[in-house]
Each structure stands twice: as C-alpha cells, then as structure tokens.
C-alpha positions as semicolon CSV with decimal commas, in nm:
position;residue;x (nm);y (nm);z (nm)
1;X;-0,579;-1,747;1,967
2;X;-0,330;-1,799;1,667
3;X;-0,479;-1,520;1,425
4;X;-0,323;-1,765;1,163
5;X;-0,545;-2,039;1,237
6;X;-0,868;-1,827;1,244
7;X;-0,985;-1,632;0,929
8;X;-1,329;-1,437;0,877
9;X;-1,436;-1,363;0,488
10;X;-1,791;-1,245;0,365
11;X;-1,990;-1,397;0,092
12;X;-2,231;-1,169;-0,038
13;X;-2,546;-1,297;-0,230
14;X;-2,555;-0,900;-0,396
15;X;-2,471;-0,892;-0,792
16;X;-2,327;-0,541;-0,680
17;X;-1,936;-0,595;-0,566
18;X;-1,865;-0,256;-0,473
19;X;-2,213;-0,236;-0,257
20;X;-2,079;-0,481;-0,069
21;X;-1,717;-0,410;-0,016
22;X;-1,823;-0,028;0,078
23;X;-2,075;-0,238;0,357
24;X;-1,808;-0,378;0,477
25;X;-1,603;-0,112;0,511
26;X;-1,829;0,142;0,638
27;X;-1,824;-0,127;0,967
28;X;-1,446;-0,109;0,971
29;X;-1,463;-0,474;0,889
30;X;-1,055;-0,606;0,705
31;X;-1,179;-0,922;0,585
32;X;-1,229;-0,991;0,206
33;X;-1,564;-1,048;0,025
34;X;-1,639;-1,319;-0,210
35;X;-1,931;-1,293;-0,485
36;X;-2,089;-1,620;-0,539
37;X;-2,025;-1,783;-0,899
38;X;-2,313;-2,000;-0,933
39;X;-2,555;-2,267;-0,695
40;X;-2,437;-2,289;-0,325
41;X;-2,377;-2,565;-0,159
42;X;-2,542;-2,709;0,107
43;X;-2,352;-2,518;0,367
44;X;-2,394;-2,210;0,233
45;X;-2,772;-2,177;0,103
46;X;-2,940;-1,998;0,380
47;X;-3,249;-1,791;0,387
48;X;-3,150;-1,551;0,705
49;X;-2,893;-1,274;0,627
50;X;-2,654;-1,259;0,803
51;X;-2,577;-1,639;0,807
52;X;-2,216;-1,715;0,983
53;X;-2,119;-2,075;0,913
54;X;-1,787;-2,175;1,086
55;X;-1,548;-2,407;0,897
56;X;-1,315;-2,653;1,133
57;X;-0,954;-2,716;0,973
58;X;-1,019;-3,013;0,846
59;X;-1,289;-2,768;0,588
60;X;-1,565;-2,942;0,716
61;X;-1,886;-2,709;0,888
62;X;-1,867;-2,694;1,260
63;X;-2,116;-2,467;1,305
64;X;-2,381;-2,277;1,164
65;X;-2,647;-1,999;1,273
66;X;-2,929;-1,847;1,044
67;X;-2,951;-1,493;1,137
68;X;-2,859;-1,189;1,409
69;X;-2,652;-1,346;1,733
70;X;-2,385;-1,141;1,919
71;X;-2,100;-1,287;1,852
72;X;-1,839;-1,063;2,046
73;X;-1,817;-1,273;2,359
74;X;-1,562;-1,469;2,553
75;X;-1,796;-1,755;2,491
76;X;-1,763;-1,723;2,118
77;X;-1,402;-1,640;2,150
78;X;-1,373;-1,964;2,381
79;X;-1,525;-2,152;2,118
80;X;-1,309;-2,040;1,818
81;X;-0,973;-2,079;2,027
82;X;-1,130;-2,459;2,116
83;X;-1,190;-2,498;1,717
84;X;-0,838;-2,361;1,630
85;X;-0,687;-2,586;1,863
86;X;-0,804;-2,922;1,658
C-alpha cells in the first residue's frame, strides 16, 4: 500500500487537547489529533467511541463502524489497499 495514499488522524470530542494527544501517545499512535470546532457533520456525529469512518479519495465516506472492531487484519489491510487503489 502507498503510505501516501492512506492517512489515519483522530478527532477527539474531549475539550482537553493535551488529554488526548498524551492518549494517543501513550498507544504509540504518530497520527495527529483534531479538536472539533463546532456541530459535526453527518459523517462524523456518532454516539459509539471509538467511531472509525473511512474517507475514499474522492473525500466522500466509504465506510463507517460505530464502536470496538479489530482492525489489524489482512482483511482490513486488503480493503484499504482496494480503497487506495481508486
């Protein structure tokens, strides 16, 4: 998979920045974390934390899942390289 094609950020729904970041780091996770500004769209307002929603390149939502899944898996991997590839 082109690592240039795929890219994983966080959106946090915490008011606390640095709570966050240090989450994210404490997992050994690189990938940057967003604060919400306001109302989220569609897309984005979930109830279930964590809430992965995968963009295509064309920005658009190809897929979404509300809540815990294991997502280290050829299958998921297969999936994103399929994705990348459009």
């Amino acid at each position: 998979m082109e690592p240039a094609k795929v890219a994983f950020v966080m959106l946090t729904l915490d008011d606390d920045a640095a709570k966050a970041r240090k989450f994210v780091q404490s997992q050994g996770y690189t990938f940057p974390v967003y604060l919400r500004a306001g109302e989220l769209p569609a897309p984005f307002d979930f109830n279930s934390i964590p809430s992965p929603v995968i963009l295509g390149p064309d920005g658009q939502v190809a897929a979404r899942h509300d809540g815990m899944a294991e997502y280290d898996t050829p299958e998921f991997q297969r999936a994103l390289e399929k994705l990348a590839r459009r």
